[in-house]
C-alpha positions in Angstrom: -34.3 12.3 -32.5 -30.9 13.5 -31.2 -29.7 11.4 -28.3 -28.9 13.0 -25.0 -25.6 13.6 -24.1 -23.7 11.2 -21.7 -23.3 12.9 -18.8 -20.5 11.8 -16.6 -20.8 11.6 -12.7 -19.4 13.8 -10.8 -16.2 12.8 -8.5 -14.8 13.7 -5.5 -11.3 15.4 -5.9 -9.8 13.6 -2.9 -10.6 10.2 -3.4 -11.2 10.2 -7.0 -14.2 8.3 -6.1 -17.9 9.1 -7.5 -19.2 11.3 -5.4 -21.9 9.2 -4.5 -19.4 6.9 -3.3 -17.0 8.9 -1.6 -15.0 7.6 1.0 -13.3 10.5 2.3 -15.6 10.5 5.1 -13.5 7.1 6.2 -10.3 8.5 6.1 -8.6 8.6 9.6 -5.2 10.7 9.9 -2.8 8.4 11.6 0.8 9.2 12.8 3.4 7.1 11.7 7.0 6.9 12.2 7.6 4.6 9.7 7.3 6.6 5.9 5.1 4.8 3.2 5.2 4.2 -0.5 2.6 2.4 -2.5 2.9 1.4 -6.0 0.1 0.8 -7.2 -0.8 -1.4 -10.2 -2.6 0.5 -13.1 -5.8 -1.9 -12.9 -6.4 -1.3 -9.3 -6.3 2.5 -9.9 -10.1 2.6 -11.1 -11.3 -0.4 -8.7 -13.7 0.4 -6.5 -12.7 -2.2 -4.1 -9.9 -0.9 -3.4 -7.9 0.2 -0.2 -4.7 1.8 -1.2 -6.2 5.3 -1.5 -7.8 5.0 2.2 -4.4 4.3 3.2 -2.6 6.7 1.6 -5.4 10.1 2.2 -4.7 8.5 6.2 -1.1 8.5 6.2 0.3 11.8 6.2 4.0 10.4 5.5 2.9 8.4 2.6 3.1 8.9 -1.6 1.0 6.7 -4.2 2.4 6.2 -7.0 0.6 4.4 -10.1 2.7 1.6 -12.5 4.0 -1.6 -13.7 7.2 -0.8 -14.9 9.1 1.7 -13.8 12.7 3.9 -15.6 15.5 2.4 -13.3 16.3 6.3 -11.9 12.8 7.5 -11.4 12.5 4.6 -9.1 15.4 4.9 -7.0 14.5 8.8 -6.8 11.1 7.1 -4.9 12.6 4.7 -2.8 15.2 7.4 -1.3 14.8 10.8 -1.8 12.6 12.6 0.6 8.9 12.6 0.2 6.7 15.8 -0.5 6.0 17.4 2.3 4.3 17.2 4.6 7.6 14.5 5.3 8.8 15.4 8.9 12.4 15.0 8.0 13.9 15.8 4.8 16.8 13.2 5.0 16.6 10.1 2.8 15.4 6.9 4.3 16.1 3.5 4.1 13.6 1.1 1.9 12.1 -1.7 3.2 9.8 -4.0 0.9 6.6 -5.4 2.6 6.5 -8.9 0.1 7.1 -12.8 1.8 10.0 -14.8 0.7 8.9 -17.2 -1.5 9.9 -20.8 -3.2 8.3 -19.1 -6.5 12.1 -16.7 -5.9 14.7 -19.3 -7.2 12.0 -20.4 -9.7 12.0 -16.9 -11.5 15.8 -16.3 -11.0 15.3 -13.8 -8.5 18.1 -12.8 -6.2 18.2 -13.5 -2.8 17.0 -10.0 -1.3 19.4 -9.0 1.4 18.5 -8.7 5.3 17.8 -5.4 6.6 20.3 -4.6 9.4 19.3 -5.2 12.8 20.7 -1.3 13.8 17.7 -0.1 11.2 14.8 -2.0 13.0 15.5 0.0 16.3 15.0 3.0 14.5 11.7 3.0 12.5 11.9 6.6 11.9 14.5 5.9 9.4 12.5 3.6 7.2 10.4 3.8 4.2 7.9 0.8 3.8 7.7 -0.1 0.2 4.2 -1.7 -0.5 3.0 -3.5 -3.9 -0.5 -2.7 -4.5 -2.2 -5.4 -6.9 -3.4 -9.0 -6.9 -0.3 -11.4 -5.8 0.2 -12.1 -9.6 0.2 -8.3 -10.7 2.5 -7.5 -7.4 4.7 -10.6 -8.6 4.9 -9.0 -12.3 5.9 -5.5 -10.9 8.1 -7.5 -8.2 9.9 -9.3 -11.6 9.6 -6.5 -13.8 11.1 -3.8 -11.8 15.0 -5.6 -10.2 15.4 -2.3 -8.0 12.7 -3.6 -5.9 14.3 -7.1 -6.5 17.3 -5.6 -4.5 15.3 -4.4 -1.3 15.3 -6.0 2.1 12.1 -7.7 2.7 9.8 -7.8 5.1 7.1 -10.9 6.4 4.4 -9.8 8.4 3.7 -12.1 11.6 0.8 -13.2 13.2 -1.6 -11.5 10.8 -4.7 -13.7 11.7 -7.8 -13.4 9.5 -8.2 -10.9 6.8 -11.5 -8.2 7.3 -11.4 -7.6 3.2 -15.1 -9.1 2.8 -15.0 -7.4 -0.2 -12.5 -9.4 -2.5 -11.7 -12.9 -2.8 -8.5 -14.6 -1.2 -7.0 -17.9 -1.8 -5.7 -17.7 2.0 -7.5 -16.6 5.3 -4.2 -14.5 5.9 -4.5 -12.8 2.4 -4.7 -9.1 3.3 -6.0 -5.9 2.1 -3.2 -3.5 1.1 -4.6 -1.2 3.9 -4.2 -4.3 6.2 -1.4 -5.3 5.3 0.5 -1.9 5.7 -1.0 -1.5 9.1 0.4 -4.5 10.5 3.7 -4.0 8.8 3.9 -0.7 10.6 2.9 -2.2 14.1 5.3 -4.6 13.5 8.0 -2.2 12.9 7.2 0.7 15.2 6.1 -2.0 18.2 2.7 0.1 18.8 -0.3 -2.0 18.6 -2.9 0.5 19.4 -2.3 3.2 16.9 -3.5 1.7 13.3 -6.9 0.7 15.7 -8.8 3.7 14.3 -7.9 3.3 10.5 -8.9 -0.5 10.9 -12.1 0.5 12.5 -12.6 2.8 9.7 -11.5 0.0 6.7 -14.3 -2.0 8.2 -16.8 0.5 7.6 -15.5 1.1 4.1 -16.4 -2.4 3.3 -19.6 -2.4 5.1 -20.7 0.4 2.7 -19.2 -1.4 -0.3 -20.9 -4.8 0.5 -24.0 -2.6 0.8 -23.7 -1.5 -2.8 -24.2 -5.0 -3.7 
């Protein structure tokens, strides 16, 4: 007897998702002043619990990029040069990194990142948030990996309180999701605290329907 083909499942072309468990029905367009690049580690490109691509399909001023290592000029190319459109300006911006300071820093050799100046921080518009998507030891590698991003102003988030990512486990409370995280680096920056609401609301039912798969 001849076995039957394997038939592979059909996925969405948006989210790259199975269709069966598409989430494009989550997504929630959000302006933003502040523009938004993830780099995303190659094992969280296939995982199912994660949030970057609901981030990115709701930012509109946002670019996922997929890696671990990346050439020295390629990078720098993503950090400044202007994003695909729809970008609303097409003038470079200034990078930001969304990752803590550390005492695991002077452990690894790693430079002390300079400070963002102050000038910058009243003018969101002219940022780029740089955001590490991967556990906090895959983030660390590409952090160590990667001394471009070793060179970037940082930013802490503040005041986070209690992560919604049911779906994942955390060593911390404050742990966040990549979606979270980015929100609340983007109402820290741009000072609104209403406008990432919706795309919260939304993450929540993302991992209410992810939970439910269980």
């Amino acid at each position: 007897m001849t076995a039957a083909p394997h038939t592979k499942r059909p996925h969405c072309a948006c989210c790259l998702r199975a269709q069966s468990a598409c989430i494009c029905h989550w997504v929630v367009p959000t302006p933003h002043l502040v523009e938004v690049l993830i780099l995303q580690h190659p094992m969280e490109e296939s995982h199912a619990k994660g949030s970057a691509r609901l981030l990115h399909l709701s930012l509109p001023h946002s670019r996922l990029v997929t890696g671990e290592v990346f050439a020295p000029q390629a990078l720098q190319a993503l950090l400044t040069d202007p994003l695909p459109h729809p970008a609303p300006t097409r003038q470079a911006r200034h990078p930001v990194l969304l990752y803590p300071q550390t005492p695991q820093d002077q452990a690894m050799g790693l430079p002390a990142p300079p400070r963002l100046p102050p000038e910058l921080l009243r003018e969101p518009s002219q940022l780029r948030l740089i955001v590490l998507d991967g556990t906090w030891r895959k983030s660390r590698k590409m952090l160590y990996r990667n001394p471009l991003l070793q060179s970037l102003p940082r930013l802490s988030l503040q005041d986070t309180g209690t992560s919604r990512y049911l779906i994942r486990q955390a060593h911390r409370p404050d742990q966040l999701s990549t979606l979270e995280a980015t929100c609340a680096a983007l109402t820290q920056l741009e000072g609104c605290t209403e406008r990432y609401a919706p795309l919260l609301a939304a993450f929540d039912n993302f991992v209410s329907q992810q939970l439910a798969y269980r």
